[in-house]
Steps between C-alpha positions, in 0.01 A plus 500: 500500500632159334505250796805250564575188387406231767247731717171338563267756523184264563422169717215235468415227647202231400253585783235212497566192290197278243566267783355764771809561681537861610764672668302696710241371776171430304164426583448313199849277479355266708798529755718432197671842530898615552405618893307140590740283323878599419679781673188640655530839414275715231738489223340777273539715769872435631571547078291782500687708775854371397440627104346872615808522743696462161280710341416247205175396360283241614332241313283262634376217262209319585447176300137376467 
C-alpha cells in the first residue's frame, strides 16, 4: 500500500554525542547526561514510548 505524502513513518534522535553527552542516565557520561543536567528526564526513553504509541520506528543514533 503506497503511503501518503507528508506521513513520517520513522523518528530518530542523536542518542549520545563525540562530546559524551547522552540522553539517558549513564554511568560513563560523567554526570554529563540529559537526566543530571537539562530537563532531568531519560530522554531516549520519553522518545521511545511517545514513537511506539504512534506506532513509528525508532532510531537511536549513537555518535562515537
Amino acid at each position: 500500500m503506497p503511503m501518503a505524502l507528508g506521513v513520517a513513518t520513522r523518528n530518530g534522535i542523536t542518542s549520545k554525542y563525540h562530546e559524551g553527552f547522552t540522553m539517558w542516565p549513564s554511568p560513563q557520561s560523567w554526570n554529563w547526561n540529559a537526566v543530571d543536567v537539562g530537563p532531568h528526564r531519560d530522554l531516549a526513553v520519553d522518545l521511545a514510548k511517545s514513537v511506539k504509541a504512534r506506532n513509528l520506528r525508532r532510531i537511536l543514533w549513537v555518535q562515537p
